[in-house]
N, C-alpha and C positions, 0 to 999 in steps of 0.2 A: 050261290048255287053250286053243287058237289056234283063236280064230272065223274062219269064210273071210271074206271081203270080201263075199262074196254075201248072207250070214246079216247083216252089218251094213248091210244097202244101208237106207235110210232115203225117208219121203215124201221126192219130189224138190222140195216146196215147203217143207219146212221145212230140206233142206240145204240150200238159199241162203237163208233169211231169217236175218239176222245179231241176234246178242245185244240185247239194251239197253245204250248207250253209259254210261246213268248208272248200271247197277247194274254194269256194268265197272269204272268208275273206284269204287265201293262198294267190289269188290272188292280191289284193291287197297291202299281204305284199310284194309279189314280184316286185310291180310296185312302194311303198315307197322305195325299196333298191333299185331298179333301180334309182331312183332320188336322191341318197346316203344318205338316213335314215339310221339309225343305230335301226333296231327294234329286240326287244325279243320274238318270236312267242309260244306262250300257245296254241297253237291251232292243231297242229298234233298230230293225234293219234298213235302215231309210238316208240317204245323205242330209248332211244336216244344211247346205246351202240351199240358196233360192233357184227355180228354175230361170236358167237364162231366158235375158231381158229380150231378145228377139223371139224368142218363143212365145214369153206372153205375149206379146205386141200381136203376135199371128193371133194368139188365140182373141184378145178383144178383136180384132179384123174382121177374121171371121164370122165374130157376130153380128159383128156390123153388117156383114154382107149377107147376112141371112143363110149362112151354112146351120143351120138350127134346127134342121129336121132330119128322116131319115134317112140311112144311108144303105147302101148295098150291105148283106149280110156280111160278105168275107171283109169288107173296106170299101174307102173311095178308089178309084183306077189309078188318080197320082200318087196316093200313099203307098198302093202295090208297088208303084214302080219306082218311087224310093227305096222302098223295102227290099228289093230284088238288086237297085242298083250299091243298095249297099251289102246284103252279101256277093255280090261279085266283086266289088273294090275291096272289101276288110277282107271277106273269107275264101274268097277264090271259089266258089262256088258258081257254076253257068247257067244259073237260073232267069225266070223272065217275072214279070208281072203276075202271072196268071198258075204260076208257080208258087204263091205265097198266100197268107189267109193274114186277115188284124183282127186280133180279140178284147175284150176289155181287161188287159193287162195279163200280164207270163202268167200266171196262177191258173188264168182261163185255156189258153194254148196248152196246156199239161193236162186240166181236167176233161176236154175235149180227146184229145188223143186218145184218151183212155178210157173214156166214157163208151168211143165210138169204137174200139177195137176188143176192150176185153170180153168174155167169157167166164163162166164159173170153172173153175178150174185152174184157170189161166195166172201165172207166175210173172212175178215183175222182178228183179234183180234189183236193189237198193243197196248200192254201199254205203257203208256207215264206218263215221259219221256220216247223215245226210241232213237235208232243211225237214224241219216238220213236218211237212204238208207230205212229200212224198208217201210215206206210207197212209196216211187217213184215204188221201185220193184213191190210192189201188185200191184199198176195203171200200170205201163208197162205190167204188165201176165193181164189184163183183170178183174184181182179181187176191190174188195172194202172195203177198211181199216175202220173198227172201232177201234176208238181210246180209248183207258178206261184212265182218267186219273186215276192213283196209289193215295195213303194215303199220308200222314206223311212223310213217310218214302220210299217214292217213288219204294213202291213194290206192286203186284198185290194180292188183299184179294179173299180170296172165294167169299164172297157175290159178290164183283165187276165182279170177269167172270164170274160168274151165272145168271148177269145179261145180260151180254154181250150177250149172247151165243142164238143164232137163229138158227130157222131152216135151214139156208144158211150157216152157219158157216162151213166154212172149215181147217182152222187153226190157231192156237194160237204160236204167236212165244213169245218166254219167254227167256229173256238175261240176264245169271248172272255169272257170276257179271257183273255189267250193264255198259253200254256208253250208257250215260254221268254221271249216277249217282256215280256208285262205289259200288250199293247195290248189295246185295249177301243173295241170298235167305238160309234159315238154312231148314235142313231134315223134321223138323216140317210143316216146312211151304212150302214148296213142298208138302208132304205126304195130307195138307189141300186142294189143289190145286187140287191134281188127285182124291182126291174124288169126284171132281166136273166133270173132265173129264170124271171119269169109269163111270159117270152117264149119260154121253152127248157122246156116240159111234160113233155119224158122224165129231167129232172133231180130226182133225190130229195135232202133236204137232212138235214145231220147237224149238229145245232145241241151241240156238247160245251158245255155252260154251266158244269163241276164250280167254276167257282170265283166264280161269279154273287157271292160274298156281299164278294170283294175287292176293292172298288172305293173308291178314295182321293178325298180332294182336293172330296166331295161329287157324284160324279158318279153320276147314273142309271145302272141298265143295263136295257139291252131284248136281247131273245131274238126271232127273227128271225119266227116264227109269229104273236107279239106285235105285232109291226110291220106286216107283213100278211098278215092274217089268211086270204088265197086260196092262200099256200102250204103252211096248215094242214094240206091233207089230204096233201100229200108232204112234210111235215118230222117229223125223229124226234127231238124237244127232250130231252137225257138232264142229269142232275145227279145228285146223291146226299149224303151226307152228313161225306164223308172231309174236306174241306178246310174246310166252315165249321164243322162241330163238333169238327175235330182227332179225325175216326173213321176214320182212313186202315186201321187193325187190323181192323176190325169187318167190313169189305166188303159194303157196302152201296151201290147204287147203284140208281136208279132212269130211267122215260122214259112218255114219252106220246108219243102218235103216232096214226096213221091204223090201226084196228084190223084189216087184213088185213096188216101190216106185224106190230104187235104178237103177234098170232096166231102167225105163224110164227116170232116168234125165241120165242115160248115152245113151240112144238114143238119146235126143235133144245136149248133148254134141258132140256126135259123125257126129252130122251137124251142131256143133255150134266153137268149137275151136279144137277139139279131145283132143288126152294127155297132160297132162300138160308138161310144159318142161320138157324134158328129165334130164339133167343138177342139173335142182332143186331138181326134186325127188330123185338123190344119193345123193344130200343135207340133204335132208328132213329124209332121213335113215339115213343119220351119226346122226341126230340133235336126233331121237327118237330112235337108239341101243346103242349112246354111252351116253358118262358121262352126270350126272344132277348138277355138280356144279352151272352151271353158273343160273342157275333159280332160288337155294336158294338165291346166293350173290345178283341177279338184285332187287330179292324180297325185301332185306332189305334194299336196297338202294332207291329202290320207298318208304317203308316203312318211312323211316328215313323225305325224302323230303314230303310225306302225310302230316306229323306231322311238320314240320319246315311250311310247306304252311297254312295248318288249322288254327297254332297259328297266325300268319302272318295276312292273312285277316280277320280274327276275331279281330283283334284289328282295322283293319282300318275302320273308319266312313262309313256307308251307306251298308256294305254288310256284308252277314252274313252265315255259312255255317258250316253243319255237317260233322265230322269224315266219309267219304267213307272206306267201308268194303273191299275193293279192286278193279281195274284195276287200271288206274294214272290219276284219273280226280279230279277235284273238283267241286262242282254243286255248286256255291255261287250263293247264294238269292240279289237281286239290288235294293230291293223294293223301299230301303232305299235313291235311289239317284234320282229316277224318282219324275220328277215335278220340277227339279231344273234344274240350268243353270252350264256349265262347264266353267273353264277359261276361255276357247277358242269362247264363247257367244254361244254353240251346247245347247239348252234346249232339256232335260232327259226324253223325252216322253214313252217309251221302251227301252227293255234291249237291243234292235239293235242299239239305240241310244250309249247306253252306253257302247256296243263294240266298234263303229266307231269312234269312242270320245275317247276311251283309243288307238287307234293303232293311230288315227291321232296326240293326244295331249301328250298323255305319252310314241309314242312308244312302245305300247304292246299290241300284239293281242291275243282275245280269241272270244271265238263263242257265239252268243246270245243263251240263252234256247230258244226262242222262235221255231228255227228250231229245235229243240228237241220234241217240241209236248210243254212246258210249260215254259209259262215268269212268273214273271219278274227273269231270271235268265241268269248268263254265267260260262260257260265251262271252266275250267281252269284244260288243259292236265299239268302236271309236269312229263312228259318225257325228263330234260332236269337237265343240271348240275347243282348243290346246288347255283353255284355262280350266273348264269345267273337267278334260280328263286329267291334270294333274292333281286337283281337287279330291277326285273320285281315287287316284291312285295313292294318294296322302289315305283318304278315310282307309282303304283297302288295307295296307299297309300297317296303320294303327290296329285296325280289328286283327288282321293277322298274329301280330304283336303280343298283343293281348289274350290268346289263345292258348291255352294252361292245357298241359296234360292231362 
C-alpha cells in the first residue's frame, strides 16, 4: 500500500532537527559487528562499570515490595528529599523537598525546561563546544540557538556572553564539566560569568552539572547558583545519577529550581510521561543515601585512563589534545590529518572524514567535533577498560602513521 506524501507530512520542527551524531556513528558500529568486525567503540558516553552492588539490591527490593506501580508525577517524597538533601550537602544550595522535580533521566529535566518555557522567537545561548542534544532540543521547543564559540580553552568568557545576549535571550545553558570537552569552570570564573547575568534579568540559566562527580587532579567544583546565590531564583541546576553511579539504564534524573519554573515542567511532564519508573527511583535513593565509595574509586580510575589516553595521542602524528579537567572524554584537535589521504585512498577533507576512516580502517570509533558545534576535532569517550584504550590508541596511532600527503 502507497501512502501519499500528504498522509506522511511530519511536525515541521522535527523534520529539520537532525539525529544524534553519536548514536549515528553507534550505528554504524553496530552494522560493522553485525558483518563480524571486531571494533573498539570511543564513542559512548556511558561509564563502562557495573551499577553498585547496593543499588541493585534496592532495586530487586523493591520489587519485591511491590514499589511497581505509579508514582507521583514530579517523584516519590523520599527521593525529593534525598535529592534536596544532596544539593544542600554537595552544592550548598538551601533547598527543600518540594523544591526539586525527578524525571526519567538529565535528557528529560532539559527538554521539560524548555518545552515549558520557550516561545517562537525565543533565543537560547549554546556554547560550543556543546553535547548534541542541546541545540535539536531548542529547535524542537520552538526556541533559536545561538551558538558562542568558547576560547582556548573551550570555556565561555564574559565578554563572549555579553555579547551574546539580546533582547530575546531566554536562556543560557552552561555545562561543566563539559561533553565533549572535559572543561570545568573554576569559582572565579563562574563568579565572572553571573556578573554578566545579574546585569541581564531576562536571562534564565540552565546549569547541566550531570557529571559534577568527575573532577580530576583534586579540583573543586561549583554550580553557578552556588557561586551566587541572587541567580538562584532564575537557575535550573539539573544532575542525576547516570554518570556518577554508572545509572545511565535506570533514567533518572533530577533539578531544583525556582518553583514556578519547576511547577510547570511538571505540568507538561504530567501529559508527557508522568513518574519516572517507580523501580529506578528506589534505585536512585539507595545510590544517593548510601555509601560514596564507588565514586572516589571510578574517579581514579577515569583519572589514571585520562592520563594514559592524553600521553598516547599526543605522541601520535596529526592530532593533538589538552589535559580535560573532568568528565571521560578527550577533545583531540585532527587539523593535523585533514588534506591528506588514508590507507584506505578516504582523502581527510573533515574530521567526519576522519571518524569514518578510523572505524572503517582501524576499527575504531569516535564522534566528529563537528557535531559538537567545532571541527576539526574528535571525541574520544575513555569509558572503557585500560586494555581495550591502549588497543584503540595502538590502531589510532598506526592509521595515523599511515597517512600520506
Amino acid at each position: 500500500m502507497n501512502l501519499s506524501t500528504d498522509i506522511q507530512r511530519l511536525n515541521q520542527r522535527l523534520a529539520s532537527a537532525q539525529p544524534s551524531a553519536t548514536y549515528r556513528i553507534m550505528d554504524r558500529v553496530a552494522e560493522r559487528r553485525a558483518q563480524g568486525a571486531t571494533i573498539i567503540s570511543l564513542c559512548a558516553g556511558e561509564p563502562d562499570f557495573d551499577t553498585p552492588a547496593h543499588v541493585r539490591a534496592a532495586a530487586i527490593q523493591a520489587i519485591e515490595a511491590g514499589h511497581t506501580r505509579y508514582t507521583q508525577v514530579a517523584g516519590v517524597r523520599s527521593l525529593r528529599e534525598a535529592v534536596a538533601a544532596k544539593f544542600r550537602r554537595e552544592n550548598g544550595l538551601p533547598v527543600t523537598w518540594a523544591d526539586t522535580l525527578v524525571c526519567s533521566g538529565g535528557k528529560q529535566v532539559i527538554y521539560n525546561a524548555l518545552a515549558a518555557t520557550l516561545n517562537e522567537g525565543d533565543e537560547v545561548i549554546v556554547p560550543a563546544p556543546y553535547w548534541v542534544s542541546y541545540p535539536e532540543m531548542v529547535q524542537l521547543c520552538g526556541g533559536q540557538t545561538r551558538i558562542v564559540t568558547c576560547d582556548a580553552e573551550f570555556k565561555l568568557t564574559p565578554d563572549l556572553l555579553a555579547a551574546a545576549i539580546t533582547p530575546h535571550t531566554r536562556w543560557l545553558i552552561l555545562n561543566s564539566p563539559s561533553n565533549p570537552t572535559g572543561a570545568v569552570y573554576s569559582r572565579a570564573e563562574l563568579q565572572a560569568l553571573a556578573e554578566v547575568l545579574l546585569a541581564n534579568p531576562h536571562v534564565l540559566i540552565l546549569a547541566d552539572d550531570i557529571y559534577e562527580h568527575l573532577i580530576f587532579d583534586d579540583q573543586a567544583f561549583f554550580t553557578l547558583a552556588q557561586v551566587e546565590p541572587r541567580l538562584a531564583a532564575r537557575t535550573l541546576t539539573m544532575n542525576g545519577v547516570s554518570k556518577a553511579y554508572a545509572m545511565t539504564g535506570w533514567r533518572i534524573g533530577f533539578a531544583t529550581g525556582p518553583r514556578w519554573l519547576l511547577e510547570a515542567m511538571e505540568k507538561l511532564q504530567g501529559q508527557q510521561t508522568s513518574g519516572a519508573c517507580s523501580v529506578s527511583q528506589q534505585a536512585a535513593l539507595a545510590a544517593l543515601e548510601g555509601p560514596k565509595d564507588f565514586i572516589g574509586q571510578s574517579r581514579t580510575a577515569f583519572q589514571g585512563r585520562r592520563d594514559m589516553l592524553v600521553e598516547q595521542l599526543n605522541a601520535t602524528p596529526g592530532l593533538e589534545c589538552a589535559t580535560p579537567a573532568g568528565a571521560f572524554y578527550v577533545f583531540a584537535n585532527c587539523a593535523g590529518l585533514l588534506g591528506r589521504t588514508s590507507a584506505g585512498g578516504r582523502v581527510l577533507h573533515t574530521d567526519e572524514d576522519v571518524a569514518h576512516a578510523l572505524l572503517d580502517e582501524a576499527n575504531v570509533a569516535v564522534v566528529p567535533g563537528s557535531a559538537f558545534g567545532l571541527a576539526p576535532y574528535i571525541r574520544i569517550a575513555y569509558a572503557l577498560d585500560e586494555a581495550s584504550l591502549l588497543a584503540a590508541c595502538e590502531a589510532i596511532r598506526k592509521f595515523c602513521e599511515a597517512v600520506s600527503q
